[in-house]
Every structure is written in C-alpha cells, then in structure tokens.
TIVOZA-551409 format. One record per residue (C-alpha): x, y, z; residue in one letter. Coordinates in steps of 0.05 Angstrom, whole numbers, plus 5000, padded with zeros to 4 digits. Example, Ala and Ser with C-alpha at 12.3 -4.5 7.8 and 13.67 -1.06 7.14 Angstrom:
% TIVOZA-551409
<vexmi <5246; 4910; 5156>; 'a'> <vexmi <5273; 4979; 5143>; 's'> 
***
This chain:
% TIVOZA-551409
<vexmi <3934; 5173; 7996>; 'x'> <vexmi <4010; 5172; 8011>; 'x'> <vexmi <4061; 5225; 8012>; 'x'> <vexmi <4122; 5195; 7975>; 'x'> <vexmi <4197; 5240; 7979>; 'x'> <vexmi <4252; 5244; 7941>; 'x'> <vexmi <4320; 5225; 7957>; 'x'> <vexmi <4352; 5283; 7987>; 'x'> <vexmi <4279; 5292; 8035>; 'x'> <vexmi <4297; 5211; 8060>; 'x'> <vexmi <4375; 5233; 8068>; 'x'> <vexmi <4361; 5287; 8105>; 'x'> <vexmi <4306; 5243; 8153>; 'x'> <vexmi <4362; 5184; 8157>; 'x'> <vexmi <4413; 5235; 8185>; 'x'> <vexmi <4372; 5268; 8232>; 'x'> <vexmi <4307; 5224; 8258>; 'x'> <vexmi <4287; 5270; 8317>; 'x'> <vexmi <4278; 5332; 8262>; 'x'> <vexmi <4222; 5356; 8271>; 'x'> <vexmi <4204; 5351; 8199>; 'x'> <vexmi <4198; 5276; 8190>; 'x'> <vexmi <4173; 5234; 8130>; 'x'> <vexmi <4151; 5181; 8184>; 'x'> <vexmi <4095; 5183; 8233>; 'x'> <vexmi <4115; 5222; 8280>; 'x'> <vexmi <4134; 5185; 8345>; 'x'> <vexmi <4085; 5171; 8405>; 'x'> <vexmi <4133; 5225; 8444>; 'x'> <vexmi <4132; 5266; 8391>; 'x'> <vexmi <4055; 5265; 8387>; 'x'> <vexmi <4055; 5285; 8457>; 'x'> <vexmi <4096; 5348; 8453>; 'x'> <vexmi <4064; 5381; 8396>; 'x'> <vexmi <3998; 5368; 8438>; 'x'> <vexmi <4021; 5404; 8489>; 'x'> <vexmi <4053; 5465; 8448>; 'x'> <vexmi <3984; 5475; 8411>; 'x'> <vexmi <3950; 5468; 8478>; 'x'> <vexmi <4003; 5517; 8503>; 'x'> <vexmi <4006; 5567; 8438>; 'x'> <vexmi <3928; 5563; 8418>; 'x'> <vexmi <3906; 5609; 8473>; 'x'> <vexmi <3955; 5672; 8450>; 'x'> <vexmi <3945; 5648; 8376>; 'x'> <vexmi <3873; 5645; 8364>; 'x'> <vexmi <3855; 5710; 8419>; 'x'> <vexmi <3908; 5745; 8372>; 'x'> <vexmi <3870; 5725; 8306>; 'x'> <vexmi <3801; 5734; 8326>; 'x'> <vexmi <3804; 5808; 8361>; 'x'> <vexmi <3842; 5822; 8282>; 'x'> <vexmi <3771; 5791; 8246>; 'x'> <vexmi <3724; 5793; 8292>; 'x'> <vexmi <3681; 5838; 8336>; 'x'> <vexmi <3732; 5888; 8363>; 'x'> <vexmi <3753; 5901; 8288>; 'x'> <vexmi <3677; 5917; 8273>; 'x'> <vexmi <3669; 5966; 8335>; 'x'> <vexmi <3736; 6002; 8315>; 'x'> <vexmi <3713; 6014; 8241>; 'x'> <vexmi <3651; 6049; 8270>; 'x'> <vexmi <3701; 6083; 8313>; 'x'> <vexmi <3735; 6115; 8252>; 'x'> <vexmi <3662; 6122; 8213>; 'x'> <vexmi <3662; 6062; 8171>; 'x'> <vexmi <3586; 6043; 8136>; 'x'> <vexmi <3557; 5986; 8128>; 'x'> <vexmi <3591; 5962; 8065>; 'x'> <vexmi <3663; 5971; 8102>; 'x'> <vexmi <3634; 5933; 8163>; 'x'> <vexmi <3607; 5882; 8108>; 'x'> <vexmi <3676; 5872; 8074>; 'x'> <vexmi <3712; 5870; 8133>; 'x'> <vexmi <3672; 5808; 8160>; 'x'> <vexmi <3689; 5781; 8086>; 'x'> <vexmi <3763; 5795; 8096>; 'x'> <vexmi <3771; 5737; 8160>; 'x'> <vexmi <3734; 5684; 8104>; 'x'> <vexmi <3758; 5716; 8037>; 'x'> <vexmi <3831; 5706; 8049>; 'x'> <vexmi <3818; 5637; 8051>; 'x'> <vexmi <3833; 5645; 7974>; 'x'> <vexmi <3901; 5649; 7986>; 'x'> <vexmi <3911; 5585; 8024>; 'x'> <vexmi <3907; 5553; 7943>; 'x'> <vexmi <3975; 5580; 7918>; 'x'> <vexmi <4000; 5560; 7998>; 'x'> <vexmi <3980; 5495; 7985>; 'x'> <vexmi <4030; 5483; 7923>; 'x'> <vexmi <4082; 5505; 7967>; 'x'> <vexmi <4065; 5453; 8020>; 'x'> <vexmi <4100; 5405; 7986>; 'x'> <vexmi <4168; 5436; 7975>; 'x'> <vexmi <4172; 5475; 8043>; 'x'> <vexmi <4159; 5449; 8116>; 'x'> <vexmi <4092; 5465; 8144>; 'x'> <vexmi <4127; 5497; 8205>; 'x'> <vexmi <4161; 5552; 8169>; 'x'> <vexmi <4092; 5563; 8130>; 'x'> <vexmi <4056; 5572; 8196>; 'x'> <vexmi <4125; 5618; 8223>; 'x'> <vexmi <4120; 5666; 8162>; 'x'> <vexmi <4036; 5672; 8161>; 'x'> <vexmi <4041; 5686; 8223>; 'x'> <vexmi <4100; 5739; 8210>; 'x'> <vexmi <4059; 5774; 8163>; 'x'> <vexmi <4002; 5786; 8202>; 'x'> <vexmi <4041; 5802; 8261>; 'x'> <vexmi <4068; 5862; 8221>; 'x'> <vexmi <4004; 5873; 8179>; 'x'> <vexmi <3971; 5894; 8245>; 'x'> <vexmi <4027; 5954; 8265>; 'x'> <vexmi <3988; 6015; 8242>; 'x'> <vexmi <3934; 5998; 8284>; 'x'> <vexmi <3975; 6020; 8344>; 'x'> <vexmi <3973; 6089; 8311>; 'x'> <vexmi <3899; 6089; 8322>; 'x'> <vexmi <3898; 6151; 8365>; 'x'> <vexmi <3915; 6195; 8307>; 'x'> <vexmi <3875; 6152; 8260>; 'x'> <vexmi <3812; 6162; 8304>; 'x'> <vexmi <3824; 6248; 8308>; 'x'> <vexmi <3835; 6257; 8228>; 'x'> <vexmi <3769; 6220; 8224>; 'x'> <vexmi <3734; 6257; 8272>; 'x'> <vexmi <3763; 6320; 8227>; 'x'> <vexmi <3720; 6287; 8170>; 'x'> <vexmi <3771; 6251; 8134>; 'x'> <vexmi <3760; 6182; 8102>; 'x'> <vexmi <3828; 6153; 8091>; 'x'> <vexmi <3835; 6133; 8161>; 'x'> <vexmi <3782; 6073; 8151>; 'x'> <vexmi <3803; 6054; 8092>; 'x'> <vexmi <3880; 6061; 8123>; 'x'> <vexmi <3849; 6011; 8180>; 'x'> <vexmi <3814; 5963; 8131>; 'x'> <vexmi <3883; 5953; 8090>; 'x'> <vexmi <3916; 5933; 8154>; 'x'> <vexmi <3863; 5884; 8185>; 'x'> <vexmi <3851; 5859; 8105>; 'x'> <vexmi <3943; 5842; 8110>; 'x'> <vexmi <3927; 5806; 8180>; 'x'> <vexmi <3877; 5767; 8153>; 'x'> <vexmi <3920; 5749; 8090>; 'x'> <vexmi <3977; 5727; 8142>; 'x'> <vexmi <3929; 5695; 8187>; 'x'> <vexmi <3897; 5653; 8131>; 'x'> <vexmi <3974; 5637; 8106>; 'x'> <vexmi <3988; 5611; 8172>; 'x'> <vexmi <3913; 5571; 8177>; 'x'> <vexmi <3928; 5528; 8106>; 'x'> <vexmi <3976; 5486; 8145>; 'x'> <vexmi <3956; 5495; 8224>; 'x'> <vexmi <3893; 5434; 8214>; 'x'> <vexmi <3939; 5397; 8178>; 'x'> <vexmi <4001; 5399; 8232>; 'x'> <vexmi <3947; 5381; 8289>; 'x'> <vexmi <3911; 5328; 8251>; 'x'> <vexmi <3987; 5278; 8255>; 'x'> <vexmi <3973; 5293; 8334>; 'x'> <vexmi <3898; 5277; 8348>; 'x'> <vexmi <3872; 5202; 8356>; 'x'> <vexmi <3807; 5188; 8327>; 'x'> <vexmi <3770; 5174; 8379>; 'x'> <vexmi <3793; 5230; 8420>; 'x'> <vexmi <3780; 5290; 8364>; 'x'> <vexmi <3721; 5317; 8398>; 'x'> <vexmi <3761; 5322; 8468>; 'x'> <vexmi <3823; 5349; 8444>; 'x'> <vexmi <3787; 5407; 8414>; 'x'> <vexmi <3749; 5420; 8463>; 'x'> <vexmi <3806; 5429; 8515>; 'x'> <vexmi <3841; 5479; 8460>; 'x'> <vexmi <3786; 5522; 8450>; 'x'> <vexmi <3775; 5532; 8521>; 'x'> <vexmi <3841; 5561; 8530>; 'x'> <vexmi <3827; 5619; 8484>; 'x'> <vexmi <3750; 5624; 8491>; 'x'> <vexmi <3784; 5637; 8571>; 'x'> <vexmi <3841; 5676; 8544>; 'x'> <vexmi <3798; 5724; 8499>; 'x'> <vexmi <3742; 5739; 8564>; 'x'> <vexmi <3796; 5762; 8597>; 'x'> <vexmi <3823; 5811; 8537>; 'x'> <vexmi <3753; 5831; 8524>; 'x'> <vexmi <3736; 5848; 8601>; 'x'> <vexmi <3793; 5886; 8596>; 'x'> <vexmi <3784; 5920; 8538>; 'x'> <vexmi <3707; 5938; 8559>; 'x'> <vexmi <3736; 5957; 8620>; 'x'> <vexmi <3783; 6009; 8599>; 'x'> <vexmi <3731; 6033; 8534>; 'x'> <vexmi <3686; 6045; 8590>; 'x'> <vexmi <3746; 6102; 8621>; 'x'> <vexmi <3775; 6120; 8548>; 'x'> <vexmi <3719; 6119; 8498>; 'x'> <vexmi <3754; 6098; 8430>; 'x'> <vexmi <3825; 6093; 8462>; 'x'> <vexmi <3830; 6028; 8417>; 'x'> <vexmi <3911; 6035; 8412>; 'x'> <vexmi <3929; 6003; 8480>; 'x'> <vexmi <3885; 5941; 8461>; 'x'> <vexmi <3917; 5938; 8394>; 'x'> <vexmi <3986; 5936; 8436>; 'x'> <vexmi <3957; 5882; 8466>; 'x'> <vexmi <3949; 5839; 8418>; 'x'> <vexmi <4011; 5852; 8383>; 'x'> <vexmi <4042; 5824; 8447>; 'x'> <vexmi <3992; 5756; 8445>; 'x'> <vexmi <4023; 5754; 8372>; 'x'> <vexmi <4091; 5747; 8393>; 'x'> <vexmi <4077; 5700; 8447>; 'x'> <vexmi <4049; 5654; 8401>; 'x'> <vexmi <4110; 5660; 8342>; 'x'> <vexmi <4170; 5634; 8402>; 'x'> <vexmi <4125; 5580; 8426>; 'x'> <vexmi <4105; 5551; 8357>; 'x'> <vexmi <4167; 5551; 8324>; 'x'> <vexmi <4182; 5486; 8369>; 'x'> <vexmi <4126; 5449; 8336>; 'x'> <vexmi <4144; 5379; 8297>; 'x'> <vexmi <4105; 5362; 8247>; 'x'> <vexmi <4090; 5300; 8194>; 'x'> <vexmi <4120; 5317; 8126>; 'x'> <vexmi <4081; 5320; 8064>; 'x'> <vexmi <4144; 5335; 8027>; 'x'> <vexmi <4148; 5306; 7960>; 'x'> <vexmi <4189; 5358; 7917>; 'x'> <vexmi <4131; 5364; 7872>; 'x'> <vexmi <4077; 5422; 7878>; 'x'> <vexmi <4010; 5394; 7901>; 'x'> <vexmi <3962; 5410; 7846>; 'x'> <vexmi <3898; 5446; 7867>; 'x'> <vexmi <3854; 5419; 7829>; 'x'> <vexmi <3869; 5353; 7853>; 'x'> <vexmi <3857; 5375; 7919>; 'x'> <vexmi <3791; 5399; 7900>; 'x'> <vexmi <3774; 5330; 7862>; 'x'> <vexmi <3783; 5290; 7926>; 'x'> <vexmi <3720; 5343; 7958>; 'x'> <vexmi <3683; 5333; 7892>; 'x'> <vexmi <3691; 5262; 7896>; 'x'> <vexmi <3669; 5253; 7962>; 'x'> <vexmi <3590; 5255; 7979>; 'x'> <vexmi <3604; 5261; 8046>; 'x'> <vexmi <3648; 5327; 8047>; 'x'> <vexmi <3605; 5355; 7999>; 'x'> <vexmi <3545; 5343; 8045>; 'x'> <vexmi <3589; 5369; 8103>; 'x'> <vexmi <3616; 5436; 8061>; 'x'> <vexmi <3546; 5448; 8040>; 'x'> <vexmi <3519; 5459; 8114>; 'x'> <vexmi <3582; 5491; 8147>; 'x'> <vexmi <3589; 5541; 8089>; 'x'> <vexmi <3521; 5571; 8097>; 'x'> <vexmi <3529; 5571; 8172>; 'x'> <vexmi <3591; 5603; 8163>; 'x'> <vexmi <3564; 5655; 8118>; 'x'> <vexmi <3511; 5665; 8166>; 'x'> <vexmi <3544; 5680; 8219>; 'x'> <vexmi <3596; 5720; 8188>; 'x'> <vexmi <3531; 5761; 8167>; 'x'> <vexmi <3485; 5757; 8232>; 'x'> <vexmi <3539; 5782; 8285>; 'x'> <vexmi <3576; 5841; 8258>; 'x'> <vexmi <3505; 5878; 8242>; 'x'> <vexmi <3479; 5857; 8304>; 'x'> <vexmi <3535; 5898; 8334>; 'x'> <vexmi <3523; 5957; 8283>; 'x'> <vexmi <3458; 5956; 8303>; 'x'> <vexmi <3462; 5961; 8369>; 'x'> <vexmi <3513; 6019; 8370>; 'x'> <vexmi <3479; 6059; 8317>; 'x'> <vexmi <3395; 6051; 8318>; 'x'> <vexmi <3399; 6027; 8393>; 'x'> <vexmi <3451; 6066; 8428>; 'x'> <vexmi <3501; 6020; 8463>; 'x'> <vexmi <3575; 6044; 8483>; 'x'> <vexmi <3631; 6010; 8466>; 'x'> <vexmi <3642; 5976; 8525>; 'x'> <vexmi <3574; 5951; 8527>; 'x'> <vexmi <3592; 5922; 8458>; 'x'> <vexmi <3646; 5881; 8487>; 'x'> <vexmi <3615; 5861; 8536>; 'x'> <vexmi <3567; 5825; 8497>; 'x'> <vexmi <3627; 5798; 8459>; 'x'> <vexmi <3646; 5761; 8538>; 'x'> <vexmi <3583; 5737; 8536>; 'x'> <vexmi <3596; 5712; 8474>; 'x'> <vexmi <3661; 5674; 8493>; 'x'> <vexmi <3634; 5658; 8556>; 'x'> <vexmi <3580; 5611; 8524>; 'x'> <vexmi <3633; 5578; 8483>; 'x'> <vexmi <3672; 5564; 8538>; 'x'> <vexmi <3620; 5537; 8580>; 'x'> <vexmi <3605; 5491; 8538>; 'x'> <vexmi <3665; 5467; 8491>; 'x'> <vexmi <3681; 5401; 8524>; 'x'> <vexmi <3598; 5377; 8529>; 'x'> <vexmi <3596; 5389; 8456>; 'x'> <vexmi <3662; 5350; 8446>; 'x'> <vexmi <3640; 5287; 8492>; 'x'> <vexmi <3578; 5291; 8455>; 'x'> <vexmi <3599; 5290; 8389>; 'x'> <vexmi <3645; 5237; 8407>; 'x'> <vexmi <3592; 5187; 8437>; 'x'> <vexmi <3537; 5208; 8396>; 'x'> <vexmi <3555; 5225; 8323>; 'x'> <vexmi <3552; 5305; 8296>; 'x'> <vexmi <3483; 5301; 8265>; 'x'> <vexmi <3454; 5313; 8326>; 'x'> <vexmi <3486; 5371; 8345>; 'x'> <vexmi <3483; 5405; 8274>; 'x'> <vexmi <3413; 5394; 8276>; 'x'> <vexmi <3398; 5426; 8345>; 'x'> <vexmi <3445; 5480; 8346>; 'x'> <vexmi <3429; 5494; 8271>; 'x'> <vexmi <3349; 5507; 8289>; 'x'> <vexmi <3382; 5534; 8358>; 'x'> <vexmi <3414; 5596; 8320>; 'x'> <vexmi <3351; 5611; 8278>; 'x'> <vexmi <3317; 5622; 8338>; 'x'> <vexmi <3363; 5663; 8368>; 'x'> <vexmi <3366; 5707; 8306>; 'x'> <vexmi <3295; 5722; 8305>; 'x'> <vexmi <3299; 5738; 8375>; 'x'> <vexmi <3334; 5805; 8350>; 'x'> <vexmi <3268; 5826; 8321>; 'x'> <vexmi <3248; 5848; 8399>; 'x'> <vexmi <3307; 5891; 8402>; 'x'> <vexmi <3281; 5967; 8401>; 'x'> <vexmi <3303; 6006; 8445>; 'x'> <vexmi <3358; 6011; 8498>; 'x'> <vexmi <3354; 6007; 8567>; 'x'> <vexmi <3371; 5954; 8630>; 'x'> <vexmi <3323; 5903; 8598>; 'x'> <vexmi <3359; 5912; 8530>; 'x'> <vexmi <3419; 5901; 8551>; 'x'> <vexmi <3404; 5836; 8588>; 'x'> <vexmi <3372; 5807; 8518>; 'x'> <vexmi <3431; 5828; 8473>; 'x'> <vexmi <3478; 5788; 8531>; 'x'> <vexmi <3440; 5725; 8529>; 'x'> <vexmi <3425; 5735; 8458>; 'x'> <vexmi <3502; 5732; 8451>; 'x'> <vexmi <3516; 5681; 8509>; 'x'> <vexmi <3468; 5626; 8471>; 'x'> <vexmi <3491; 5643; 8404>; 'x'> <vexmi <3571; 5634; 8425>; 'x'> <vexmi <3553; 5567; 8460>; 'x'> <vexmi <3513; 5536; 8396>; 'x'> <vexmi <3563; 5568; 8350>; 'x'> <vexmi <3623; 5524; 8388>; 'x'> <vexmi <3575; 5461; 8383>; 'x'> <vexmi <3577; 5476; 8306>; 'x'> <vexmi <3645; 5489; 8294>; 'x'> <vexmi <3659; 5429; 8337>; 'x'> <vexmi <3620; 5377; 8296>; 'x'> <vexmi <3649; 5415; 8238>; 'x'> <vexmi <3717; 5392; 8258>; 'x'> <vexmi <3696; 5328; 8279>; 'x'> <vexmi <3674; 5308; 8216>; 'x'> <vexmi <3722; 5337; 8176>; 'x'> <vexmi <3783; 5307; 8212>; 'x'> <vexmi <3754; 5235; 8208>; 'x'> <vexmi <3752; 5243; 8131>; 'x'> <vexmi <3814; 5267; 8121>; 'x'> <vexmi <3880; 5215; 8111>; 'x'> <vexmi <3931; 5231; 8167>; 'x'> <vexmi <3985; 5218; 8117>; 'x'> <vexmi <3968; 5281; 8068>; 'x'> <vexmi <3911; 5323; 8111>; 'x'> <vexmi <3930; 5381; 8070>; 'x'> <vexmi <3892; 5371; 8005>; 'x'> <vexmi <3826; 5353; 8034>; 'x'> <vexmi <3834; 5408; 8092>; 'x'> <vexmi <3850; 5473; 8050>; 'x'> <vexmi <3800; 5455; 7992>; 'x'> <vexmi <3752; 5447; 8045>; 'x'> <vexmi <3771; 5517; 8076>; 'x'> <vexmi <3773; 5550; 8014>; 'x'> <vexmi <3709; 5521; 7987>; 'x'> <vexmi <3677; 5546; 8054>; 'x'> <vexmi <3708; 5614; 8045>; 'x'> <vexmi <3691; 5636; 7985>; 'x'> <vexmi <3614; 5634; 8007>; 'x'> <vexmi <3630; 5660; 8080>; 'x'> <vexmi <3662; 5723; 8045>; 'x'> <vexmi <3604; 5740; 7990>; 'x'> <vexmi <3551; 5729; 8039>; 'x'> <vexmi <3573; 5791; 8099>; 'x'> <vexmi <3600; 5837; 8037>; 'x'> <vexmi <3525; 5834; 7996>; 'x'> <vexmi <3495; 5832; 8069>; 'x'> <vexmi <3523; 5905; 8083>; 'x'> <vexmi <3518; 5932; 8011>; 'x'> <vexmi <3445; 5908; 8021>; 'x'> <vexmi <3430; 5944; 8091>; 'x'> <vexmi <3467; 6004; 8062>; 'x'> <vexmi <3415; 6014; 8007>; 'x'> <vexmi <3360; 6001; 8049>; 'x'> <vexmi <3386; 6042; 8103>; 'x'> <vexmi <3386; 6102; 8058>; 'x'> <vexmi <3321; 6083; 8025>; 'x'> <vexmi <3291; 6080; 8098>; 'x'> <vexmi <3329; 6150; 8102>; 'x'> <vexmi <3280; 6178; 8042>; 'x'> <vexmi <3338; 6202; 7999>; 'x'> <vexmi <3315; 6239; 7945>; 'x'> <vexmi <3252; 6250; 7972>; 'x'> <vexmi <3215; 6293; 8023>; 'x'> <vexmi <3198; 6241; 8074>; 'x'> <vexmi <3239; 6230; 8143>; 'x'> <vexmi <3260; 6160; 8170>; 'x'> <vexmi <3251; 6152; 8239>; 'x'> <vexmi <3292; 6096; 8276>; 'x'> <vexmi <3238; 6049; 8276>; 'x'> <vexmi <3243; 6050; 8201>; 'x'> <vexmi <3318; 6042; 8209>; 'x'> <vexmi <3304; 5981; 8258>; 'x'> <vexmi <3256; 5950; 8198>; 'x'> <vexmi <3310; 5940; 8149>; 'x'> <vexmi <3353; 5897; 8207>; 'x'> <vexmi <3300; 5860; 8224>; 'x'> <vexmi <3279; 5843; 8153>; 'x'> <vexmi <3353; 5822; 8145>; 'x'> <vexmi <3354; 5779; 8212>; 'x'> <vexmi <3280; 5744; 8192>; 'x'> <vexmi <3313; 5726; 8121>; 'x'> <vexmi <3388; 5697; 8158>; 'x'> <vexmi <3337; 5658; 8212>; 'x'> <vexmi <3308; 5621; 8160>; 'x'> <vexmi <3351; 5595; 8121>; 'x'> <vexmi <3391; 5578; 8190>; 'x'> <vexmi <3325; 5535; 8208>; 'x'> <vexmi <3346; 5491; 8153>; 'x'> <vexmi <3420; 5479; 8140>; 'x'> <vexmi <3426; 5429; 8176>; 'x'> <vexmi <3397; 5381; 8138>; 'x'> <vexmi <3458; 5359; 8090>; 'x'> <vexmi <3487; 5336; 8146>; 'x'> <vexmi <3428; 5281; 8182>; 'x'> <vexmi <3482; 5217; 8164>; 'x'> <vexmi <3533; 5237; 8196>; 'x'> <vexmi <3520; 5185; 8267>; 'x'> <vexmi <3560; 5161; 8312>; 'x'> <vexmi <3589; 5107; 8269>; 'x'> <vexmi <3602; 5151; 8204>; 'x'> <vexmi <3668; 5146; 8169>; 'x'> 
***
C-alpha cells in the first residue's frame, strides 16, 4: 500500500526537501537522527506515561480510598483510550504525525496537573469524602486520553526508522533506557514514601518535569508522510487486520496477554497492601523489581527474537507467566520471607512480560508496509485495547462482589482474611490458566515468517 499526495503536499516537499515532513523515504541521515531522538526522548517519555497508568497510579487510588472497581477501571483507562486513536487516525492523513504526537502529548501533560494537589486531595479523603478519587481518576483517565493521542502515531514515526533485520535490537536498546530511567524514579519514590507515607505530590512533580523533557526533545523528530488530503477510513484500516491471518493470529494472543496482565498486576498490588499488609514503599519496590527484570533482559529477548523467530518466546514466556501467577496462591501472610517472594514474583514477571511485548513488536512491525504503518498499527492497538480494558474493569467489579460476599454482608457470619485471600487466589488460578495457553495462535510465527 502507497501513500499518494496532492499537489500542494508535493509543492511544499519540492520547496523544502530537508522538512521534516517528507513524502519521500526519509534519507539515510535522516533515519539516523530520529534514531537517536527516540533513543534520547523514550527514557523521559515512556517513565512519564507509565507512572500515569501503571502501578504508582494504583497505590495512590488506595491512598485516597479507591475499591476495587476504581482500581479495576483505572487499569482499563491506560488500554481503553486506545478507542480514541480511531478518530486520530482520520486525521493522520491531513495533519503531520509530529504535531499529533506534540498535542497528545500536550494534553496529557496538562491532564496530569491536579495530581500535584494531592496533599489536599489525600486529607479531604481521610475526612471521609469521596470526590477526591473520583477527582484523581478524571485526571489519570485525561492523561491516558493524551497519552493514547500521542501513541496512534509514535509506532508509526519509528517504524520509517527501524531496518528489518535490526527490529528486535533497536527495541531493545529503547526500552532499556526507561526500564533504567523508571528504577531510578521508583527507588526514589519508595525511598521518600518510606519518610512521607502518602506524600505522593513531589513524585507527581516529578513526572510533570519527565513530561516536559520529552515535549522539547521530540518536537525535532522527522518523520515519513502519510499525507494524502483525504481522511483514512477506519474501517479500511480494520479490513487490512481482518484480512490478514497472520495479524489476526498475532492480535488474538497479545490481546489476552494484555488483558491479563492489565488484570494480574494491579490486584496483586491491592492485595498485598490490603489482606497482606505491605507499605507503600514496599509496593514500589516490587515495582523496581519489576523494571529491573525488564531491563535485565531486554536486549537477550531482542537478539533472540531476531535469530530465532517470536514463537519461541511467546510460547515460553506465555507458560512462564502462568506459573508465576499461580505462584501468588502461597502469598499469606507478611513478613521477611513474603517480601522476598512478592520481589521475585515481580522481578520474573517484568522480565517475561518484556520478552512478550518484544515479540509483539517484532511481529507486528514486519507485517506492517513502511510506506502507510498507520492503518495496520492503530487497528491493531485498538483491537488489542478494547479487550485489555473490559478484562481489569469486570476483574475488579468481580473481586468487589466477592470481597463483600467473603465479608458476609447481610448476614451474621464474619470473614476473616483468609477468606479475603480466597477470592484473590481464585481470581489468580482462573488468569494462570488461560495464560498457560495463549500462546498458541502464535506457533508460526519462526524465524523466517513474513
């Protein structure tokens, strides 16, 4: 497929060559440079997105009193506003990528300012008041919306940069940089946590900083047009996923392990705050561990994946996972020996969970056309989205009814915790098994698949 523009898109290229909006393929020099500005920008970018969705959002919620059903929907709002990279997509053809990226990342730069109030947020809810959660959730949910703006065109600005044969390598160098990047904001933020129990508006300051490191240094990024003048119609962009047994194959296995772990990790954090009894900063510091065993390990999965094909690795880190989510079942009380499990429990899980997203990406670049990434790449984001989202929200609503049936509501009899721990590890057994067996859509995809 081929991006075609009309005349005043050519004009504009003929005058100006070096713009970094060109129609052509972008130059070997060219190539180069926006490398090294999403090596450069991705450690600031993606530490600022993922302490907005994940983990640190889930410990602050339960900071301000947030149940299960809020923790649910706010895992659901990282993968839910996926929904909105389909309008974004019409617009990719009429506006430059860049300026799509510039303004996502705006909005979620500005979404996230009343989280810096969180000192006053956290004492009215301490006072029993309930709109400081929900006051919380609205400003993650309008991070996640600009994050997810920004996201529809990010793959598709890095796929004109990445050689084939190199995919695997290249991101396994630019996750590194913020797998490092966010065990150094997490040891941090357990650190201080650990002398300012739910003092969250300093980290929060933090991260609006990362945010506007990583606006300057990506408004220098070229990119490879897909200007045409013409809106890019979504479902044509979903016909070229329905069309294509591979991708479906692929979308099949990476949207149930995205759902899963969207469901496993934020209520194995609830859980261990609330029916085990860890602090805050213990929390985060199983979120290092959980960084730290991506990092390790991000450029071994890439070199395998490009030598040896990404059915291998979906397969072992798929039945991987299961077993580490059963392994919560032994997870009863607290204590030194607790706290050791719940750390490697997270350390293995983060390194299997970047072999997965890594074959992800491998596959998915190498079926998508350099010349219009776009369609294939937001369908495929969306489609995975949509089931990512459902799966954490009816996970919570789901331990929030048993939770209160373990509670005996209505009735004279008294839950103790280990009746509390029950409905987790019923919820864990059910998430391990169907992990045992996703990855089996995806057993073609070798070394030599196309």
């Amino acid at each position: 497929m081929t991006s075609t523009a009309g005349p005043k898109i050519e004009s504009r290229n003929r005058e100006n060559p070096a713009s970094p909006t060109s129609i052509e393929p972008l130059s070997k020099a060219q190539r180069a440079r926006g490398r090294r500005l999403a090596i450069a920008s991705h450690p600031a970018g993606n530490a600022f997105a993922i302490a907005l969705t994940e983990h640190l959002p889930t410990i602050a919620l339960l900071a301000l009193g947030a149940g299960e059903s809020m923790v649910g929907g706010q895992s659901a709002l990282k993968t839910g506003a996926n929904l909105l990279q389909l309008p974004t997509l019409r617009r990719v053809a009429r506006i430059p990528k860049r300026t799509i990226l510039l303004r996502g990342h705006l909005l979620a730069v500005l979404g996230m300012l009343p989280l810096l109030a969180f000192t006053p947020l956290r004492e009215a809810a301490e006072a029993g008041a309930l709109w400081p959660a929900w006051l919380a959730f609205a400003s993650l949910g309008m991070a996640a919306a600009g994050i997810s703006i920004g996201n529809t065109v990010w793959f598709p600005i890095l796929r004109a940069y990445v050689d084939p044969a190199r995919i695997g390598r290249f991101f396994g160098l630019l996750r590194s940089g913020w797998h490092l990047t966010l065990i150094f904001f997490y040891f941090g933020a357990a650190l201080w946590l650990s002398r300012a129990p739910g003092d969250f508006a300093p980290l929060f300051g933090v991260i609006l900083a990362l945010g506007i490191l990583r606006f300057l240094i990506i408004s220098g990024m070229p990119e490879r047009s897909e200007l045409t003048g013409q809106g890019i119609r979504v479902r044509e962009a979903f016909a070229l996923v329905r069309n294509s047994p591979p991708l479906r194959r692929l979308l099949t296995t990476v949207s149930t392990g995205q759902a899963l772990r969207a469901s496993v990790l934020p209520f194995a954090l609830v859980m261990l705050r609330r029916e085990i009894g860890f602090s805050e900063a213990a929390l985060l510091s199983t979120t290092i561990a959980s960084f730290s065993g991506g990092l390790v390990s991000l450029y071994f999965w890439g070199r395998v994946i490009d030598r040896h094909g990404a059915a291998i690795v979906f397969r072992g880190t798929s039945i991987g996972l299961a077993a580490l989510t059963l392994s919560l079942l032994v997870l009863s009380t607290s204590g030194e020996n607790a706290f050791a499990g719940a750390l490697l429990f997270f350390f293995l899980y983060g390194m299997l969970s970047a072999g997965f997203g890594m074959a992800d990406t491998h596959v998915l670049f190498r079926l998508t056309p350099v010349e219009s990434p776009a369609r294939i790449l937001v369908a495929a984001a969306v489609s995975v989205g949509m089931v990512a989202a459902i799966a954490p929200l009816i996970a919570g609503i789901g331990l929030e009814l048993g939770l209160r049936s373990a509670e005996g509501l209505g009735t004279a009899t008294v839950s103790t915790p280990s009746d509390r721990l029950l409905v987790y590890h019923v919820f864990f057994a059910s998430a391990a098994t169907i992990q045992a067996i996703n990855w089996w859509p995806t057993r073609g995809f070798g070394p030599d698949h196309s």
